[in-house]
C-alpha positions in Angstrom: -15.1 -26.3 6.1 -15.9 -23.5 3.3 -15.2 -25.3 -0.2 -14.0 -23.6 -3.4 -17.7 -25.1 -4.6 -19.5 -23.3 -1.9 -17.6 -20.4 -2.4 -18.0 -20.2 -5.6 -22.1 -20.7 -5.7 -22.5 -18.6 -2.2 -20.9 -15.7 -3.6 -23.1 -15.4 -6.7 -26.3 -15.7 -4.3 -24.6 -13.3 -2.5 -23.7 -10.5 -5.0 -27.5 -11.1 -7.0 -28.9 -10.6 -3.8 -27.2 -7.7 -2.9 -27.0 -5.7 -6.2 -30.6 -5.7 -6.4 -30.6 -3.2 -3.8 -28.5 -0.7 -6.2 -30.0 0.7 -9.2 -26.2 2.4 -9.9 -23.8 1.1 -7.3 -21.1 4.0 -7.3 -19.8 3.2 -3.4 -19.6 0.1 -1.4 -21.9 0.5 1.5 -24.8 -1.0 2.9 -27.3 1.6 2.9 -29.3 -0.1 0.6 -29.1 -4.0 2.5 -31.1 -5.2 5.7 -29.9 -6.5 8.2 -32.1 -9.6 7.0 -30.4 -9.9 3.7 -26.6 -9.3 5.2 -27.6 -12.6 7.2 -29.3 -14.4 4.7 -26.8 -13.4 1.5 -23.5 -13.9 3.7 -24.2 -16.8 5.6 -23.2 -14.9 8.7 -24.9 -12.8 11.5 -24.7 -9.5 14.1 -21.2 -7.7 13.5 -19.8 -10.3 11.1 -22.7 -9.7 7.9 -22.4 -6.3 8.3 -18.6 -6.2 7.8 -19.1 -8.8 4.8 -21.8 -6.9 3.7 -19.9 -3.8 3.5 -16.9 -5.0 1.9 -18.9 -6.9 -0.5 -20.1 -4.3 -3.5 -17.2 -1.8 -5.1 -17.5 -0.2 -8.3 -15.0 0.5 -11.0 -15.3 2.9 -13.1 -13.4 3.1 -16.1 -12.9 6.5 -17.6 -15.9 7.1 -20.2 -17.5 3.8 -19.2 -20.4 2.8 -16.7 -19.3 -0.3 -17.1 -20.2 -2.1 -13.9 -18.1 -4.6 -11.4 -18.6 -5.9 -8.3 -15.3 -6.4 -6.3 -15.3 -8.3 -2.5 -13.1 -7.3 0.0 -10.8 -11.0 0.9 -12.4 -10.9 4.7 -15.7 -12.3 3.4 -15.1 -16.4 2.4 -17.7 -16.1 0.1 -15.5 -13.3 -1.7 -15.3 -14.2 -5.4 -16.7 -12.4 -8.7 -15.9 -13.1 -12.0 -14.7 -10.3 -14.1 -13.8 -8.9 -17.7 -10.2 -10.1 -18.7 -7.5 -7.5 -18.9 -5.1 -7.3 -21.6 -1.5 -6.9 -21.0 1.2 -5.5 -23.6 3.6 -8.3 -24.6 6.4 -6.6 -22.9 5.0 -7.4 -19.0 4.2 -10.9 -19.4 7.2 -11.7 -18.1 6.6 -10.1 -14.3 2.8 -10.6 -15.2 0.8 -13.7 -14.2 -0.5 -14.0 -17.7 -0.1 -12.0 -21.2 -4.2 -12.8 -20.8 -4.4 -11.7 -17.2 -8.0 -12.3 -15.4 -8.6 -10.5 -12.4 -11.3 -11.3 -9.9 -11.8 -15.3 -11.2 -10.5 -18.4 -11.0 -7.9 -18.5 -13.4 -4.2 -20.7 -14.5 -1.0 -19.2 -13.1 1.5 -17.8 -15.2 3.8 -20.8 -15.4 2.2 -23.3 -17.4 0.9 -25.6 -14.9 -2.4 -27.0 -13.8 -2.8 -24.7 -10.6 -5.6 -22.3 -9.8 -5.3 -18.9 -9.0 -7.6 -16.1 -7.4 -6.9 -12.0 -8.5 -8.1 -9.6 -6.8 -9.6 -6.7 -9.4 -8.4 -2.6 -8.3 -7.0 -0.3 -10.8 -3.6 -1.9 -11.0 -2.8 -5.0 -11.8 -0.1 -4.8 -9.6 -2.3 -5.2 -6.5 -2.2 -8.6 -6.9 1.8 -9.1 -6.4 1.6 -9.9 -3.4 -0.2 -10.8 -0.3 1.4 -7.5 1.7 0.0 -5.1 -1.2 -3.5 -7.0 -1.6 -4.3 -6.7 2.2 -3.5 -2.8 2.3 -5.7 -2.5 -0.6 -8.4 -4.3 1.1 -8.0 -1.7 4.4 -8.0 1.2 2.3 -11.3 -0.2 0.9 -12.9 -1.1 3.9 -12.0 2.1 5.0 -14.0 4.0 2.2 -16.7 1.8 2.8 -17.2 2.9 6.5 -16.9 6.2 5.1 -20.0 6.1 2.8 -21.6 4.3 5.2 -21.2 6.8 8.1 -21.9 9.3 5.4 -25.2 8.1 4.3 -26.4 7.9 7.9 -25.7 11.6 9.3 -26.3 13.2 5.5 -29.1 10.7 4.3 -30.1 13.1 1.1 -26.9 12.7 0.0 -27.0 10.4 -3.7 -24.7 7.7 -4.4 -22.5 10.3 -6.1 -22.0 12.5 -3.2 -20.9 9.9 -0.8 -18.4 8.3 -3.4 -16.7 11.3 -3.7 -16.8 12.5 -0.4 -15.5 9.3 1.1 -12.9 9.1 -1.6 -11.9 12.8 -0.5 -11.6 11.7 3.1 -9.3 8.6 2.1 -7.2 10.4 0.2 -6.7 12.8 3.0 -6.2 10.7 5.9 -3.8 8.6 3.3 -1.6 11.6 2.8 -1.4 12.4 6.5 -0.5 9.4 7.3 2.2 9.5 4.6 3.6 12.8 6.0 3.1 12.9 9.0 3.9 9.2 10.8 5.9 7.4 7.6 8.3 9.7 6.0 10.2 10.9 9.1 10.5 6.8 10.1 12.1 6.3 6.9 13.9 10.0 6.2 14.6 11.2 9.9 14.1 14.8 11.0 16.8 16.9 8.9 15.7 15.4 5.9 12.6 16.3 6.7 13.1 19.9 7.5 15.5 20.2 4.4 13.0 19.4 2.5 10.2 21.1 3.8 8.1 17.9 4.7 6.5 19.0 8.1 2.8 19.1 7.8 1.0 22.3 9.0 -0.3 22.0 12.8 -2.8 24.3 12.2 -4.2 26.7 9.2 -3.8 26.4 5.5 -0.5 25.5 3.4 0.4 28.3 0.9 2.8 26.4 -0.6 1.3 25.0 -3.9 3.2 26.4 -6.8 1.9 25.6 -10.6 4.8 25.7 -11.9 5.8 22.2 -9.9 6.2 19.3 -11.8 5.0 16.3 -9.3 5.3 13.3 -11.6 7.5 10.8 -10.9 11.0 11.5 -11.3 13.1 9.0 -13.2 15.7 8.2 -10.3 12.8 8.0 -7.7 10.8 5.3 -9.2 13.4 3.5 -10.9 15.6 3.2 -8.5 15.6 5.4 -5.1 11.9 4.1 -3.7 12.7 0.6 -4.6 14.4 0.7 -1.3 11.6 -0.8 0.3 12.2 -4.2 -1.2 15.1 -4.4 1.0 13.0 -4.1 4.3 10.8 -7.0 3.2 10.9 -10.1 5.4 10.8 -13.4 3.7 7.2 -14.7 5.6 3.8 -12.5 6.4 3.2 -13.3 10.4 -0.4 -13.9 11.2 -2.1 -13.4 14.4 -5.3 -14.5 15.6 -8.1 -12.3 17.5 -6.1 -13.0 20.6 -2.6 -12.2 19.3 -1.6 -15.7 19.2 0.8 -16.7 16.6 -0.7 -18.6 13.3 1.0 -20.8 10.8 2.9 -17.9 8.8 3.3 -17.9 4.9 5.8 -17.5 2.8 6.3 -14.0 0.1 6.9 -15.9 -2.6 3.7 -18.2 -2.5 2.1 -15.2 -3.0 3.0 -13.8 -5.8 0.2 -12.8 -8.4 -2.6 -15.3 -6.0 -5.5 -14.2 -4.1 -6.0 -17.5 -3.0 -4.8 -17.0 0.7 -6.9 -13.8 1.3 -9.9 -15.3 0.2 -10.1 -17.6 3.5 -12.1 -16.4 5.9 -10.6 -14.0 8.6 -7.0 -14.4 6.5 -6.8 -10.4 6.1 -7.5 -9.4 9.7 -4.9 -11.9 11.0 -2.3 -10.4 8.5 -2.7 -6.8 9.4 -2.6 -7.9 13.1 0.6 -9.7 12.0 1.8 -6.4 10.0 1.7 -4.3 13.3 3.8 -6.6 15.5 6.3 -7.9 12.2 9.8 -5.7 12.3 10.8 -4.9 8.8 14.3 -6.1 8.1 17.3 -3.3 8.6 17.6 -1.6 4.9 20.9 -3.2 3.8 22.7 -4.3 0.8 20.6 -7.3 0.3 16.8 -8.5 0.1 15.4 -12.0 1.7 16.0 -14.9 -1.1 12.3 -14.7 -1.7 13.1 -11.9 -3.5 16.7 -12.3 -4.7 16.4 -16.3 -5.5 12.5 -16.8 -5.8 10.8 -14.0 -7.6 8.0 -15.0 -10.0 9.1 -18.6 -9.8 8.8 -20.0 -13.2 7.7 -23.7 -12.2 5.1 -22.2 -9.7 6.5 -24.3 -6.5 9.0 -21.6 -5.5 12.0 -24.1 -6.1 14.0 -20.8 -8.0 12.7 -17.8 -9.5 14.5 -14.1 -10.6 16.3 -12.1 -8.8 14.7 -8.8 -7.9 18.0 -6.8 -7.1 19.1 -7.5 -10.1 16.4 -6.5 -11.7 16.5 -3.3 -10.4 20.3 -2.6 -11.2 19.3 -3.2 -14.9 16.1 -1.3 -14.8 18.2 1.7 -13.9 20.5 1.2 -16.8 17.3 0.7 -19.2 16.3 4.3 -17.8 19.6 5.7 -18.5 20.6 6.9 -14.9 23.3 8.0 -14.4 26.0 6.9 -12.2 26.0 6.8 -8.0 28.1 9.3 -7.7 26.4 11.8 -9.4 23.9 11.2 -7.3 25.8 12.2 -4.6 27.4 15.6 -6.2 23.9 16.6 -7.3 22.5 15.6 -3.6 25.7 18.2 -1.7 27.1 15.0 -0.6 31.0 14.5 -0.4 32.1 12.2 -3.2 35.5 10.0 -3.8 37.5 9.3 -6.9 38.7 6.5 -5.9 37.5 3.1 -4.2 40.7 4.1 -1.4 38.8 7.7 -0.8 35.4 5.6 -0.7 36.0 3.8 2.0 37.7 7.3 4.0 34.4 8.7 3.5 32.9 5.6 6.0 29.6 5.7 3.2 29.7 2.0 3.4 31.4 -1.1 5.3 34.8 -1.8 4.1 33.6 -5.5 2.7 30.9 -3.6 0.8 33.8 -1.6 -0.9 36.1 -4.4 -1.4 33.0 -6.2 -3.3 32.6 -2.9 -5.5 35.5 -2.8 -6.3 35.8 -6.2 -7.6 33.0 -5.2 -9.7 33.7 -2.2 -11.4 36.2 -0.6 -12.5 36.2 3.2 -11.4 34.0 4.6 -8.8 32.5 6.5 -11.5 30.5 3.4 -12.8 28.5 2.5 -9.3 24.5 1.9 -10.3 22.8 3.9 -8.4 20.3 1.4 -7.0 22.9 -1.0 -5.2 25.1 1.9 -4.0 21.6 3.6 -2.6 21.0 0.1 -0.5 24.4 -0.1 0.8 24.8 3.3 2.5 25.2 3.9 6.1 21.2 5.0 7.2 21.3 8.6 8.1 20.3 10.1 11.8 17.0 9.1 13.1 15.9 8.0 9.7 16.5 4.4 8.1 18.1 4.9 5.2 20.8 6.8 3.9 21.6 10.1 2.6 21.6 10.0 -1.2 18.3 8.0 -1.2 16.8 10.1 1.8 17.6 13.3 -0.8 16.2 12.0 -3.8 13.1 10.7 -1.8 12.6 14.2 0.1 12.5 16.1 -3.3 10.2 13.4 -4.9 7.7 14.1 -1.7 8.2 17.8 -1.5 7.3 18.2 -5.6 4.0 15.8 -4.4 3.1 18.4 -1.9 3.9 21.6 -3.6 2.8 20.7 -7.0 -0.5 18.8 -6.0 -3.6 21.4 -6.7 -5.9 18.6 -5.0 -3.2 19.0 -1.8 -5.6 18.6 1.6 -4.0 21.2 3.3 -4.3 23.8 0.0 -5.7 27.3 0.2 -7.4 27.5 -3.0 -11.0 28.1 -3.0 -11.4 26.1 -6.4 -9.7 23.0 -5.9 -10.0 22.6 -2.1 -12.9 20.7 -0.8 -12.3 20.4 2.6 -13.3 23.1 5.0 -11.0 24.1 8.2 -12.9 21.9 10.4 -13.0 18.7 8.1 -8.8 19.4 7.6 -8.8 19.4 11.4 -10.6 16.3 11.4 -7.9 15.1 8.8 -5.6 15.9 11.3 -6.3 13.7 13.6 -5.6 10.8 11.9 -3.1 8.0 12.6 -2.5 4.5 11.3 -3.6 3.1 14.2 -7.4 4.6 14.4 -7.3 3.3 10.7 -6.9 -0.3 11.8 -8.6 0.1 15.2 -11.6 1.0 13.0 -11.5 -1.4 10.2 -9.6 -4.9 11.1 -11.3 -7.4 13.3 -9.8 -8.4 16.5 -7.6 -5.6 16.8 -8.3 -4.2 20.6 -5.0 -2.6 21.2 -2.6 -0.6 19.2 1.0 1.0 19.8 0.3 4.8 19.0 2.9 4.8 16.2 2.8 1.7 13.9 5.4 2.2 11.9 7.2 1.2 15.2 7.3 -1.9 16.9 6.0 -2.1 20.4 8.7 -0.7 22.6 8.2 1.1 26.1 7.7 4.6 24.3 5.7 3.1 22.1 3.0 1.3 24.5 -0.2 -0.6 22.8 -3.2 1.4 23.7 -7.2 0.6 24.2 -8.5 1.1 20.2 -11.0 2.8 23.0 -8.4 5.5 23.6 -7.5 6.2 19.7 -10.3 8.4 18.2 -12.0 7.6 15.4 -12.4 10.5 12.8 -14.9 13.0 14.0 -17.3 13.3 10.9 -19.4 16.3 12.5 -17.5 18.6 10.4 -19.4 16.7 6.9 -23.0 17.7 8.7 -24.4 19.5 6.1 -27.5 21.3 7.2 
């Protein structure tokens, strides 16, 4: 049995032994550990030391400063470091773990009692709410650390520099595909997506980047329209073991703002298996109670906490949006000035109506956010059609106004060549986890969808691994 004592003491072996092998370590790879030291330093041997050795070392770099710190990936058990303490404005600590937050050590929970916590250490904070976000964060590491890794071996003159931002390049490449081209039409369905203009190129270049774009965030997307996802969440994180047998599952809201559970030792493989056999719940005018009766519990046992829907309904009023239904004038959509037109334009059930109706007065003052929830989802998408607008513009101003686009024609800002964006091309979900989660032999093609039969698991033999030939520099 690994103990928090051995953890803790392993770890530091682990990282002293490691670093020494880095005189500025810009990447997380192995290039500069044997296969002697991966053993020794991790306690482990074969396939297992190299994949702890590789998620071991990440650097940080903040802005101006070289300030170095070492980050583990949650797959190794001896994955602890102790890091600089971050400071929070006053006006977060109440959705913050701390005022005082300390990411990457041992550290009190936000509540005031005599628990201890684990954080995890990325360039949010927010990385630590909770066990769903801090095991993507961990594949999206892993998977730049196979990158440099790769890298080093078929470009070996390359310096640290060079294979950081190379493999960072390819991430953020394959990430965006993936986004395009498998997610958005799950969630917006095919006319949204041609309205908008979100179909990828097959082939060629995209001439579509416009300076003039704005692609921040716009106000009713982040405050209100992509908080739709909280609705899909399930209450519990399934876990599977290397044989797809079903684990002990755990619940959302012990999770919140704690690495503890991903620092056991195979705890984020058996949650991503879990994430590609787990259906999301149908988007709807409610959330599990883990998020509407036990959010940030304030006596750290889960007994009650806030309530995140309500949250969101005042955050849009903080932001000053403006009402539902002008929303829906703003989107083309048909609109009612009355709650008796509302429910002839079928938008939502007739209960959901009743219950607006008991809470406003006038149509005219609908939030945005629980309207948004409640509407019928739209053809082949999940959602519906005032969300699935706002969303399309938000993702069409990320495309068009993004000079760093992977797809771009422009010589300055575009690093990738044809054949490295047909490499990009290639990518799916699936190849991503194939490549980077233990025990995953089999896929379905399309992982945003559940196993069905059009959507068979496959061999990860069958699913291709990015072709890197195209990064051969001669």
């Amino acid at each position: 049995m690994v103990t928090a004592d051995f953890v803790e003491d392993h770890f530091k072996n682990a990282v002293a032994k490691a670093v020494k092998q880095f005189d500025k370590p810009d990447f997380a790879t192995t290039s500069g550990i044997s296969s002697a030291a991966q053993s020794n330093a991790f306690g482990a041997t074969g396939p297992d030391a190299l994949m702890m050795a590789k998620d071991a070392l990440v650097v940080e770099d903040f802005a101006s400063s070289l300030s170095k710190k070492i980050m583990p990936d949650a797959k190794s058990p001896d994955a602890r470091a102790s890091l600089k303490k971050i400071d929070l404005p006053p006006s977060l600590s109440l959705f913050m773990p701390s005022a005082q937050a300390t990411t990457g050590r041992k550290t009190k929970t936000a509540v005031c009692d005599d628990k201890e916590i684990f954080t995890g250490f990325l360039g949010d904070l927010r990385c630590n709410v909770n066990l769903g976000l801090q095991t993507l964060y961990s594949l999206w590491l892993r998977q730049h650390n196979s990158l440099a890794f790769a890298l080093s071996k078929i470009n070996p003159d390359w310096d640290e520099e060079t294979l950081y931002q190379e493999a960072r390049a390819i991430v953020a490449a394959r990430l965006q595909h993936i986004v395009y081209n498998k997610w958005l039409p799950v969630l917006l369905g095919p006319e949204t997506i041609n309205t908008w203009g979100l179909n990828l190129m097959p082939s060629g270049r995209y001439h579509g980047y416009d300076a003039t774009v704005n692609a921040g965030l716009a106000n009713e997307f982040s405050a209100a329209a992509f908080r739709v996802g909280l609705t899909m969440a399930t209450g519990v994180y399934i876990r599977l073991s290397g044989a797809h047998e079903p684990l002990p599952e755990i619940r959302l809201s012990n999770t919140f703002f704690k690495a503890n559970e991903i620092y056991k030792l195979g705890m984020l493989d058996e949650v991503l298996r879990g994430m590609t056999d787990q259906s999301g719940k149908i988007v709807e005018n409610s959330a599990t109670t883990e998020l509407s009766q036990h959010l940030f519990p304030t006596n750290g046992t889960a007994l009650f906490g806030l309530d995140l829907i309500s949250v969101n309904i005042q955050r849009g009023r903080d932001h000053g949006l403006p009402a539902y239904r002008n929303w829906r004038k703003l989107c083309g959509l048909s609109t009612a000035d009355n709650f008796v037109g509302l429910k002839r334009l079928q938008i939502f059930p007739d209960d959901v109506i009743d219950k607006l109706a008991k809470i406003y007065e006038s149509v005219k003052d609908i939030d945005l956010y629980p309207a948004g929830i409640a509407e019928a989802s739209v053809d082949g998408g999940i959602i519906g059609p005032t969300f699935s607008c706002i969303i399309g513009e938000q993702f069409q101003r990320f495309r068009s106004g993004d000079r760093f686009w992977y797809e771009n024609d422009l010589p300055l800002s575009s690093r990738l060549t044809d054949d490295q964006r047909n490499a990009i091309r290639q990518t799916t979900l699936a190849s991503v986890l194939c490549n980077n989660v233990a025990g995953i032999n089999s896929i379905q093609a399309s992982v945003f969808r559940t196993v069905s039969d059009s959507n068979l698991r496959l061999p990860c033999s069958d699913i291709r691994p990015i072709d890197l030939g195209p990064w051969l520099r001669a």
